[in-house]
C-alpha positions as CSV (number, residue, x, y, z in Angstrom):
1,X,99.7,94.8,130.0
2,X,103.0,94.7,128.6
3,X,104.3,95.7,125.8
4,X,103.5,92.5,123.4
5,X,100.1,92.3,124.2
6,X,99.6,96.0,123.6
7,X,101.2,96.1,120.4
8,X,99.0,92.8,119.3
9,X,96.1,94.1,120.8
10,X,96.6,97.7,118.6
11,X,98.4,96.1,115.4
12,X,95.9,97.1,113.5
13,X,95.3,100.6,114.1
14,X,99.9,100.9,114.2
15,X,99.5,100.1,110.8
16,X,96.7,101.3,109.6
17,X,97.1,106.0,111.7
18,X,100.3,105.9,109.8
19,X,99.3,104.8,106.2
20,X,95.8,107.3,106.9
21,X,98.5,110.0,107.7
22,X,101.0,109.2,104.7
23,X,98.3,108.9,102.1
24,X,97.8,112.4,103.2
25,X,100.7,113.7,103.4
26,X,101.3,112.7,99.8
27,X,98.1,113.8,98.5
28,X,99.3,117.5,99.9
29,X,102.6,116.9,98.1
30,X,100.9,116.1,94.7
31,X,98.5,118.6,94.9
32,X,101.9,121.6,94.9
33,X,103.2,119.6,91.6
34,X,102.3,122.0,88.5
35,X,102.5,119.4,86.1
36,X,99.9,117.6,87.8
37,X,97.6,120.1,89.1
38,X,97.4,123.5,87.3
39,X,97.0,126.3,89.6
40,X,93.5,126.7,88.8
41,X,92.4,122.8,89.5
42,X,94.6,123.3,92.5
43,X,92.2,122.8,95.4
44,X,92.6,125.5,98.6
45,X,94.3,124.0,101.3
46,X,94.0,124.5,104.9
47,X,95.7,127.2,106.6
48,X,98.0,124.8,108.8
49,X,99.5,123.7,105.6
50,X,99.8,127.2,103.7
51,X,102.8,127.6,105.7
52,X,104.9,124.7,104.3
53,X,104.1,125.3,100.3
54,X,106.7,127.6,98.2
């Protein structure tokens, strides 16, 4: 299999892992925004991402 018919075999999971991951990502990123979220509302995040907040 080379690499054309992999990537139009898995186009739609190339796309679709990274915007899952992003959407994510940015969802962590709002949730850290005090304007947004007071610290009350704020919702407890997962240990592996404790690390990266301020």
């Amino acid at each position: 299999m080379g690499p054309r018919q992999f990537i139009n075999k898995n186009m739609v999971a190339i796309v679709v892992v990274p915007l899952i991951i992003g959407a994510h990502y940015g969802w962590m990123h709002l949730q850290t925004v005090d304007v947004l979220v007071s610290k009350d509302d704020r919702k407890k995040l997962p240990q592996i991402f404790q690390s990266s907040e301020k």
